[in-house]
N, C-alpha and C positions, 0 to 999 in steps of 0.2 A: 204390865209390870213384870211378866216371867219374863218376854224379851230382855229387858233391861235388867233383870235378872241375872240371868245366862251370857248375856252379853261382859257386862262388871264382872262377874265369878270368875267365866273362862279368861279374860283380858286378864284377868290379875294372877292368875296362878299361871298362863304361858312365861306373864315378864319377868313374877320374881323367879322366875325357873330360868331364866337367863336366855329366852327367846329371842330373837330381835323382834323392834318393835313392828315391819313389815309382817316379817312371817306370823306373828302372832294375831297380828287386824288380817290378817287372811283367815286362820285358823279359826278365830271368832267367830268369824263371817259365815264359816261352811257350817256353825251351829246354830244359826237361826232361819228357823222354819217358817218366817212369814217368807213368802217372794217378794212382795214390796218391800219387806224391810231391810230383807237380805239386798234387794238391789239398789237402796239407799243409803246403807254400810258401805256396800261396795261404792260408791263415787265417794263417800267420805272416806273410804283407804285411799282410792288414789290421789286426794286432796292432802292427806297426812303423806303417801309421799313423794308429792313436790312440793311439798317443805310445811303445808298448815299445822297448826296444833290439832290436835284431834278436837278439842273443843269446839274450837270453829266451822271444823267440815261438819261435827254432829248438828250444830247449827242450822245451818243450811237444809239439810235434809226434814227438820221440823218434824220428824220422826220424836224425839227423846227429850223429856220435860227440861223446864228451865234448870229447875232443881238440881238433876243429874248433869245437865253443860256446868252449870255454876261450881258444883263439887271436883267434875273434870279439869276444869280451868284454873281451881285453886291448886288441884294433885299437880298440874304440870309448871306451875309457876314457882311451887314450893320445890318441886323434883321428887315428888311424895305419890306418883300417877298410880302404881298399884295400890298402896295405902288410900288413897282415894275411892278405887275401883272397888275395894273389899270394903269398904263403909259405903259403896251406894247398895251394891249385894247385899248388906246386911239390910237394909231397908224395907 
C-alpha cells in the first residue's frame, strides 16, 4: 500500500504543478523503491507514452489493485487524473 501510496501523492502534485505528464511518470518512477515495481512502472510509462491510458499500461503490469486502475480510469475519462490520484493517496 505505501508503493501505491507514493506513487498517487507524487503523480498528483508533479501534474497539478504543471509537469507534463511524461516527465512526471518518470519522476514518480525514480521514487519507488521496489525494483520490480519500479521496472513494472517503467514498461507502463513507456506504454502511456505510445499513447495508453495510464490505466491500462497499470493493468498489464498486475502490480496495482483493481481498485486503484478503476479510480485511475475514472480520473482520466472524466479529465479529473490528479483529483483521482489524491483520493487514492488518501486511502
Amino acid at each position: 500500500a505505501s508503493t501505491v501510496h507514493t506513487f498517487s501523492s507524487t503523480l498528483a502534485v508533479l501534474l497539478e504543478n504543471g509537469v507534463t505528464t511524461a516527465e512526471a511518470l518518470r519522476m514518480t518512477e525514480r521514487t519507488i523503491a521496489n525494483s520490480a515495481l519500479r521496472a513494472a512502472f517503467q514498461e507502463a510509462t513507456g506504454r502511456v507514452l505510445e499513447g495508453e491510458s495510464l490505466s491500462a499500461a497499470l493493468t498489464r503490469t498486475a502490480c496495482f489493485p483493481p481498485l486503484v486502475i478503476d479510480r485511475l480510469a475514472v480520473g482520466e475519462s472524466t479529465g479529473q487524473l490528479a483529483p483521482s490520484l489524491r483520493g487514492i493517496a488518501q486511502t
